[in-house]
TORVO-792446 format. One line per field, with one value per residue (C-alpha): residue in one letter; x, y, z. Coordinates in Angstrom, 1 decimal. Each point is the difference from the previous one (the first is absolute). Layout:
BEGIN
type: [A,...]
east: [X,...]
north: [Y,...]
up: [Z,...]
//
This chain:
BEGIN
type: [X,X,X,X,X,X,X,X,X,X,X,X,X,X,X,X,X,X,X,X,X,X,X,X,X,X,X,X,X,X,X,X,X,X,X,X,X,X,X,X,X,X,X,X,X,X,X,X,X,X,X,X,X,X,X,X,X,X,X,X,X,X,X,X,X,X,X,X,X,X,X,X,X,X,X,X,X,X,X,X,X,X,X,X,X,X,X,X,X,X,X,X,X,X,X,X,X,X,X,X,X,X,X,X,X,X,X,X]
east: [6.3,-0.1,-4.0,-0.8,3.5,-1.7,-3.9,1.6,1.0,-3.5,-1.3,2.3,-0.5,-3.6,-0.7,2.1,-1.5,-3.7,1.3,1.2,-3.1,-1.8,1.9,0.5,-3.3,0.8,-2.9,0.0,-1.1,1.8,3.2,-1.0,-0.4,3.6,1.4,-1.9,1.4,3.6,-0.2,-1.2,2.9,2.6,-1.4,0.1,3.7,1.1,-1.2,1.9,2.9,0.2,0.0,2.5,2.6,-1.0,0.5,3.4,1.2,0.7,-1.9,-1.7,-2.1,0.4,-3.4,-0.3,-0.5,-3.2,-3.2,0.1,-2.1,1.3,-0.5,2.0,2.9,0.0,-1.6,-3.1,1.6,2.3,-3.8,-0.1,2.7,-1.4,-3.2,1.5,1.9,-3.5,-1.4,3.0,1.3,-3.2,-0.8,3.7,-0.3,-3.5,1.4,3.0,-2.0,-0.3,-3.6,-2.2,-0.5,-3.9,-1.5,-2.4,-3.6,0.9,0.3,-3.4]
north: [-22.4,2.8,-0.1,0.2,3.2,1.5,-0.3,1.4,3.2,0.1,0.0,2.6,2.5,-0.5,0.8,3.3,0.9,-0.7,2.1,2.7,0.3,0.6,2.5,2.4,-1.0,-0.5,-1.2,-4.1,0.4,2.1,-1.6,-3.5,1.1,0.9,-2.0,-2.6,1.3,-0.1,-3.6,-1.0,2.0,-1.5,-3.5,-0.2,1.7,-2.6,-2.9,1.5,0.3,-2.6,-2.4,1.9,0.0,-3.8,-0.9,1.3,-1.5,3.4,-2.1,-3.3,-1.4,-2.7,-2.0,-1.5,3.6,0.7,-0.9,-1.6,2.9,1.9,2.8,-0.9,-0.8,2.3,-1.6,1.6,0.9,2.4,1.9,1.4,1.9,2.7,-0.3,0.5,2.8,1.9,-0.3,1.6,2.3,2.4,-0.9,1.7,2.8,0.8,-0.4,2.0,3.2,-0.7,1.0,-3.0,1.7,1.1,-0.5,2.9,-2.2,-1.3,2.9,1.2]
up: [3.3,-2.6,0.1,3.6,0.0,-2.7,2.3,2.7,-2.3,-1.5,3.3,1.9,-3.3,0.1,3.2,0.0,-3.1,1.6,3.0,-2.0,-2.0,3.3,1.7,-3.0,-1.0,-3.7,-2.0,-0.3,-3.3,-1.5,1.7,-1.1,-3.6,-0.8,2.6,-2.7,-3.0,1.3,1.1,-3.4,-1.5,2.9,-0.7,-3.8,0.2,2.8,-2.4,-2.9,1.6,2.7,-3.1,-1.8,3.1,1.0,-4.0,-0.4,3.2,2.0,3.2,0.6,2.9,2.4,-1.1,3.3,1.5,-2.9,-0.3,-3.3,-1.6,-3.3,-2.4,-2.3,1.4,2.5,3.6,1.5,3.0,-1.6,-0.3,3.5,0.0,-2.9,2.2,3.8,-2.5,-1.4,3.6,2.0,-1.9,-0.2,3.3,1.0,-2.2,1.7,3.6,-0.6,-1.4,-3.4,-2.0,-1.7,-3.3,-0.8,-3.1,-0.7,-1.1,3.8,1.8,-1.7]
//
């Protein structure tokens, strides 16, 4: 249940992200790069503290409802939420008016 929610909210921030990158024709590249960097920041604080909330007992999971993988003790599904997160969130910021930020060895 919690993978294929958390798909769906990959999939729905993806595309807007993809379409957003299109129409204000922001460089893929320079997009994907810190869109990179903050999921590997996003991921590595999600595991951190995921396991520290799970630990001291501030939530649990139904185990019928996960896939059975773990970091820690935290379950993999708990993943797609910092990444639907790192996709949308630019993508909105973009759409609404907001500038991507450009480094100066790319806009040489």
């Amino acid at each position: 249940m919690f993978l294929e929610m958390g798909f769906w909210f990959v999939a729905a921030a993806a595309l807007l992200l993809l379409i957003v990158l299109l129409v204000k024709r922001i460089p893929y590249g320079q997009a994907l790069a810190v869109l990179g960097m903050a999921l590997v920041i996003m991921l590595v604080l999600t595991a951190i503290f995921d396991n520290l909330m799970i630990a001291v007992g501030l939530f649990d999971y139904g185990q019928q409802t996960l896939l059975g993988l773990y970091v820690g003790r935290a379950p993999i599904e708990d993943f797609l939420y910092p990444l639907a997160a790192i996709l949308l969130m630019p993508a909105l910021w973009w759409l609404f008016g907001g500038k991507p930020t450009v480094h100066k060895e790319a806009a040489k």
